[in-house]
Structure formats: C-alpha cells, structure tokens
N, C-alpha and C positions, 0 to 999 in steps of 0.2 A: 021348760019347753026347749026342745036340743035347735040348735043354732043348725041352718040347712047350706052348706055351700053352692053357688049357682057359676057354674061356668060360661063363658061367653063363647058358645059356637064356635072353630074357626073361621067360618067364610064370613060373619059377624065381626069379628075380631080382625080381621084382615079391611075390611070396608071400614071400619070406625079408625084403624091406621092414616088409611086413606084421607079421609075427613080429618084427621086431625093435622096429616103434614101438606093436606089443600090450605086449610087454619094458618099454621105456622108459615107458609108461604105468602098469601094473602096480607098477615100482618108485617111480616118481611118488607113486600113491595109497596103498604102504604107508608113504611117510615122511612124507605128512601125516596117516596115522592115528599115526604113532608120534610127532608131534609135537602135535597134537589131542589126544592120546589116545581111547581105548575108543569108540563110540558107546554112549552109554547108555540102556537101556531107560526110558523114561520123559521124557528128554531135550528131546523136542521137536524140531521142523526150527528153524528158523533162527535159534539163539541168537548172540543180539548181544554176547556177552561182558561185558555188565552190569553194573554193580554191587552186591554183595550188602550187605542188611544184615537185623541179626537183629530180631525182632517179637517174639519171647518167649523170656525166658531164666530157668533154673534151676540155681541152684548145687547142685553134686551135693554133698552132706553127709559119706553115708558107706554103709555096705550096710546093709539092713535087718533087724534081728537076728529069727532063726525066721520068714525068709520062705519059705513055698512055694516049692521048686525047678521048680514046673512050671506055669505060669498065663498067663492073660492078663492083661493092666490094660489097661483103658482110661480114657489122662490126657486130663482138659479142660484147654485152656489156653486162655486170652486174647489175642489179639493187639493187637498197637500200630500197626503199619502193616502195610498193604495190600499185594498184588504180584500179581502175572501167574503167576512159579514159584515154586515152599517146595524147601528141602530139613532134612533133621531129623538132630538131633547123638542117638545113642544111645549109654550110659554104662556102663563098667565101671570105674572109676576105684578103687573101692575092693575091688575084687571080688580074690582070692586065688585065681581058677580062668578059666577061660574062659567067657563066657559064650554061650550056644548062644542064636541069635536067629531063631527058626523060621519066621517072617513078621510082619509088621508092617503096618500099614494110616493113612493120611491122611484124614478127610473132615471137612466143618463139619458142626456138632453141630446146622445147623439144617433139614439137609436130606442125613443119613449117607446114606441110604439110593444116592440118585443121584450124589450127589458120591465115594463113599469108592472111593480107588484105592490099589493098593500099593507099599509102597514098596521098592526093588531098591539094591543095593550092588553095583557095579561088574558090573551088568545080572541080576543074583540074588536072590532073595527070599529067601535065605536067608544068613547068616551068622555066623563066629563072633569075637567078640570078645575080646582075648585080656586077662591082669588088668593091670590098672592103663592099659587103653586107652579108645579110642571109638571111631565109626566115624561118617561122615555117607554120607547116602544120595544117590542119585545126584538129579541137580536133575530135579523134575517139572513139567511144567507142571500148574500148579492157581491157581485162582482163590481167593487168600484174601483177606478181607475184613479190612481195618481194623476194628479195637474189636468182635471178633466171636469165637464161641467156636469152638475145631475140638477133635477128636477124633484122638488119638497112639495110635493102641493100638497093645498088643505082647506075642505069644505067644514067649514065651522060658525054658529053664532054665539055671537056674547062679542067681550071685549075685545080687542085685537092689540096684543102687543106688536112694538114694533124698532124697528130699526133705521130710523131715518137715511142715514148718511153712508149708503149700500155700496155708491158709485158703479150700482149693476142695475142694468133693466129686471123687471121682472112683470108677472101677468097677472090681474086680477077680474072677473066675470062673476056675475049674479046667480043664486043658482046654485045647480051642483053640475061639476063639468070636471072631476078632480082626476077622472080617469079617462079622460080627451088627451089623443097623443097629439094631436094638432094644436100648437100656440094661437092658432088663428081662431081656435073657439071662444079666444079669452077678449074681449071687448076693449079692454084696458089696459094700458103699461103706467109702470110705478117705479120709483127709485128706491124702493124702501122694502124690508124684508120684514115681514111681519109672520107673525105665532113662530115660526121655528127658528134652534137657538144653537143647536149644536148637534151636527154628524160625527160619529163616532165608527172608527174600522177595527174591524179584528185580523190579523194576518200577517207573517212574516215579519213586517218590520214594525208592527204595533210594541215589540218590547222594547224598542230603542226612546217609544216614550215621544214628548211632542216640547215643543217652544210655544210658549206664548208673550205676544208681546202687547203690551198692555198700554195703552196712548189713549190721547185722544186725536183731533180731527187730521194731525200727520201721520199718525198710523192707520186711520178711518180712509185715507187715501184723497183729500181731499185736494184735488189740481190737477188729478191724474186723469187721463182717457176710463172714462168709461167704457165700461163692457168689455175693455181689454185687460184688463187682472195687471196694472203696473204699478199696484202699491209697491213701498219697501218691502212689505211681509212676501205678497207673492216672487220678489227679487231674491229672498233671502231663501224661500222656500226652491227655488229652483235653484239655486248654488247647492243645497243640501240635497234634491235630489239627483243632482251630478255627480254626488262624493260617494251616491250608495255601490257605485261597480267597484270601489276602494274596500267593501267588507271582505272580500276572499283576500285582500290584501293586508289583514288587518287595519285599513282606516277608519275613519270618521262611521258611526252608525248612521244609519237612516234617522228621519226626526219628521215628524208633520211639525208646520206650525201654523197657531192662531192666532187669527189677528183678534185681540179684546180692543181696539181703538173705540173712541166714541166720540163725537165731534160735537166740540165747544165742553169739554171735560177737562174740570181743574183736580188739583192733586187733595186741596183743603179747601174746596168750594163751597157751596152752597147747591142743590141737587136743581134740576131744571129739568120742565117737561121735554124739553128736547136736548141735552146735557146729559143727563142720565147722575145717578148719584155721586158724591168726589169717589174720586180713586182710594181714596180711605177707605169707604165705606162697602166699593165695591170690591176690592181686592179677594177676599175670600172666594165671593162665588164665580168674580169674573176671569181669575187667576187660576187660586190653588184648588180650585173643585173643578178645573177642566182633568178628565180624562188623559192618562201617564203622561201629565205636567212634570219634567224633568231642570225646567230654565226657565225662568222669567226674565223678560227684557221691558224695562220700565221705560216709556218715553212720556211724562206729564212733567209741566211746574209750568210750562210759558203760560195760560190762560190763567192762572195765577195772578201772573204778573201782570199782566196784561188787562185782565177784570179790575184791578185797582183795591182787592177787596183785602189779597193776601200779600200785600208787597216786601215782606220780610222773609230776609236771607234763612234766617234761624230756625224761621217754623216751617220754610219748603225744607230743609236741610233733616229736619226733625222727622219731617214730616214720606219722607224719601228711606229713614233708618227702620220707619218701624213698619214699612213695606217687607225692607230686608230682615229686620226682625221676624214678623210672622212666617215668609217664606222660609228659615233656617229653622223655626221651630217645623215644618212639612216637609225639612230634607233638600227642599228646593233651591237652586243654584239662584240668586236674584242679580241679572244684569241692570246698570241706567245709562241713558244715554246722555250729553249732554243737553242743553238746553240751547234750539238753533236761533240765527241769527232774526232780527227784528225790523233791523230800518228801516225807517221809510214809512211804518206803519204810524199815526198819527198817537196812538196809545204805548207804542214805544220809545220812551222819554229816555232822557238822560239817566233820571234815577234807576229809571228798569231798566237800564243796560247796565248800571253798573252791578245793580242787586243780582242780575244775570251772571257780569262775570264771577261774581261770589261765589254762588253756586257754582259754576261750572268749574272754579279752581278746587272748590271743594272735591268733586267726583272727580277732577283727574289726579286728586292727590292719595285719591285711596281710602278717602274719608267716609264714605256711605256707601258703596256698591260691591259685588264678588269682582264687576269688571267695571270696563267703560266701554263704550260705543260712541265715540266721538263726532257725532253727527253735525255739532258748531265747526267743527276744524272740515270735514267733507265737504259743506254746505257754503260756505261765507267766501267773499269774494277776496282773493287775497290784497289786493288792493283798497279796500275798504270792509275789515271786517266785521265790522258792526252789521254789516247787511250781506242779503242770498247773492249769491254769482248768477251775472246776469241769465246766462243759460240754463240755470237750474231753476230759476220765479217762475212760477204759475201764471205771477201777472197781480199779483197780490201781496208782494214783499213778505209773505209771512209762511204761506206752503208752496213747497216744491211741485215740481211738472213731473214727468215721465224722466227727464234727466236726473234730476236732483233726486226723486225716488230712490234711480237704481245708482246712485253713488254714494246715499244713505243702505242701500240693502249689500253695497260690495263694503262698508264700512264696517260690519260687524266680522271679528275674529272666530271665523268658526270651530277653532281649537279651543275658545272658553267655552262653548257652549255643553 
C-alpha cells in the first residue's frame, strides 16, 4: 500500500502558528507568575524589588488575659522612617486557637479619613492566623511619613496578642468599626498594643537598613509622658533623622529604629505573662528577624539583678556574649549599654551594686560588646553614683523621666552605629 503525503493548507498552517506561539506565550506568563509569585492586591505597578526596613516595632509579650473574643482596636504607632510602600506583621504568637482576622485597615492618624486603605493577605481581606503564627500583609503602596503617627486597626476574634507597656493611648470598640475615620466611634482607650507587631517601609532610605534596640521596661519608655513619643529610642531616632540632609554630603545614612523594649524583661529570666520571654530566648525574632536590621543596641541585665534570681557577674556577662555571638554570625553590628544606676530601690542591695559594677567594668573594657553606650555614666548623679540624678528619676529611682530619656538618647555615638 503506497504511503499518501497530506499537506497542511496554508491558511491552516498559519492558524495552528498562531495557536501554538498563543501556547508558548501562555506558558511563558504562567512561569513568571509562579516565579514572581501572586499579583497582589494592593501591590502597585512597577515595584523595583527594594529594600525593606522596618519603622515601628513591637515585641509581642503574650495574649491578653479576658480579652474580648470579638472587637476592633485601633493601635497608634509612631514611625521612624518614611517610605513610598508599609506592609504590617499581624501576631498570634501566643494565642492557643486560631485567630480569625476579619479585616484590618492602614491610614495616618492625621488625615484617617482620606488616607485609610485596607490591608489584603495574599490579595484577601480576610484571614486566619493559625497559634503560635503571624502573618504580614501584602506590600501597599502608601505614603508614610517619617516621625509621624498612623493608624493599625483591626477587626478580629480569637486570642489577642498584646503589648502591655505601649506608653501610647490607643482605641478599642465592639463590633466591627475598623474603617471609622472617627476615634470617637471607639468606646474605649487602652495603654496596650495588641495583634499588630511591626510596620515595615519601602523607599529611599529603606537601604540604609534600621537599629534596633532591644531592653526592657527602660527602653519600653517607662516614666516617660505618654502619648508624647519621649522614649530614648524616639530621642535617638530624631538625632538620625537630622543627619539624613548630611547624605549629599556624604554623612551618616538614614536608619529607622525599633524599639524591642519589654517591661519587666530579664536577659536570663524566667518568661512571664507580662515579661515576655528572657532576652535569650527572644533575641532571634525580636532582634535579628526585624526587617534591614543593621545594629543591635542591647540594654537588659538590671532585672536580673534585681529579681534575685540571676545575681551572677559571669552568667549576665556570658549571657550578654552570646547575644553578640548570634548577631555576628547575621552580619549584625551588636551594641550594649551599660547597666544604669539603682539606689534607693529597696531590691538594690549592696551586693547588686557591686555585681552591677562587674558588669559594667566589663562592657567598658571591651569585653562583650562591638560598642558601649554608657548610659550608668549619662544617668547617675555625680555626686552620688550609685543612684539617678535627681532631674533625670521618674520618681522611682530606677527609670528615667523625659530628662533622663533624652540624655540616655544623646549618649549613644552615632558614628558606631
């Protein structure tokens, strides 16, 4: 039987072209969506792959005992630096259930009204977060303002992580009210920041990377005017963003920083519902998993001493190296501060001021830290240094006011950072 050849039509042959390079196209664009990943709502066109760094951070403590399973909050937060895009770390870290996250909303606090947009997770407004997770939100573009207040709310039930020791008002209502530009729809004020954990900017000065300084209830801001942003961190972050008109000049880059503080946080403690885990424990995710963490400023060891529990020189000392350890294996520069002054406090003995001064000869000898921040010698009254200068006490012998703050935030060397 003779073998018959069949030719394919031109105009045939010209459409099956077609069809095949629609094919090769087709396949084309789904494997740079599966290498891009998802288009995300909120997203923006033409993102340049950037660098992220974070502008405001909050260590998550722990859930917050008899909170409402069903509410909104809305957290003020402060920012440190500026960007083009935010995206926002939401927190179930301590939660024992899933948490249900009904919608959530972004705007500045000084213009909710027109600015607030919402925030989508993997292009959704809705999701759930499972326990002992987080979730961050898909990158938006928004305009956030350096050294400026925005607005985190967030209609959600289930557990509620939280943030006790805020020193910022913030707003919490029944209900769902997440996209009310009015604070006066909120029933409630609260000192505590709770689900959300950390704002993140993309823009300009995102590559200079951020500080974080890592404390407890002295870097937590505790003595300081509420609602008025006068921690050290916010002190230290306004000297840095003074120094940014110095880049055409070649100086100092831009830097955000975070404050990781957590009030009543020892360095080798034992973990407390309102403490938050030791600084051991925490350091990886409270530290070096923040967003172009560049510097770490360590200010723990007094609650230490102080709880009775850890009163040895050798194991805060120990305990202080393998902070700087782990940071140097992630590149990261690790500062400490010293350990400030105590007296007068009834758990500040003899012995713990001398274990105090151990410590503290040690960090200024160069024995533990990339730098120092001498915050004993800022803080202590020359006249009697065992103890705060009178101008600088809270009223509590143990944390600074608004003085003592910003003479701990002018103490640090902004050429180590």
């Amino acid at each position: 039987m003779s073998m018959r050849t069949y030719r394919t039509p031109r105009t045939l042959r010209s459409h099956a072209e077609r069809v095949a390079l629609l094919a090769v196209v087709t396949l084309l664009a789904v494997a740079l969506c599966v290498v891009a990943g998802p288009v995300r709502a909120g997203a923006g066109a033409g993102d340049d792959g950037g660098a992220w760094a974070g502008t405001w951070y909050s260590a998550p403590v722990g859930v917050e005992p008899g909170a409402s399973s069903v509410r909104t909050v809305r957290n003020v937060v402060h920012t440190s630096l500026g960007g083009k895009r935010a995206r926002v770390t939401l927190s179930n870290l301590f939660g024992d259930a899933p948490l249900d996250l009904r919608h959530a909303t972004i705007a500045t606090a000084a213009d909710p009204g027109r600015t607030m947009r919402t925030l989508t997770f993997r292009g959704l407004a809705r999701t759930s977060i499972p326990a002992g997770g987080q979730t961050v939100s898909d990158p938006l573009a928004f305009e956030v303002p350096a050294a400026s207040d925005l607005y985190v709310t967030v209609y959600a039930a289930g557990p509620v992580s939280w943030h006790p020791g805020a020193q910022q008002t913030s707003y919490v209502a029944p209900g769902e009210v997440d996209r009310a530009a009015d604070p006066g729809e909120f029933a409630q004020q609260t000192r505590f920041w709770q689900y959300v954990t950390a704002v993140d900017v993309q823009g300009p000065g995102a590559a200079s990377g951020s500080v974080v300084v890592f404390g407890d209830s002295i870097t937590d801001g505790v003595g300081s005017t509420p609602d008025a942003n006068r921690r050290w961190t916010d002190v230290l972050a306004g000297r840095l963003k003074g120094q940014r008109a110095e880049l055409a000049r070649g100086g100092a880059a831009p830097r955000a920083v975070l404050n990781a503080g957590i009030s009543g946080n020892a360095l080798l403690g034992r973990p407390g519902w309102i403490s938050g885990p030791s600084g051991l424990d925490r350091f990886q995710r409270d530290a070096l998993g923040r967003a172009g963490v560049r510097t770490v400023i360590v200010e723990l060891g007094i609650n230490d001493l102080l709880s009775g529990e850890r009163g040895n020189a050798s194991a805060l000392l120990a305990g202080m190296r393998e902070l700087v350890r782990l940071g140097h294996a992630r590149g990261v520069t690790v500062l400490g501060t010293t350990l400030g002054p105590c007296g007068g406090l009834p758990a500040c003995t003899a012995a713990v001021q001398g274990i105090r001064g151990e410590v503290n000869s040690a960090i200024r000898g160069g024995e533990v830290y990339d730098g120092v921040v001498d915050i004993d010698r800022a803080l202590r009254d020359p006249y009697a240094p065992m103890t705060l200068r009178g101008p600088y006490d809270s009223g509590d012998r143990l944390h600074p006011g608004d003085a003592g703050y910003r003479a701990m935030g002018r103490a640090v060397d902004l050429g180590a950072l």
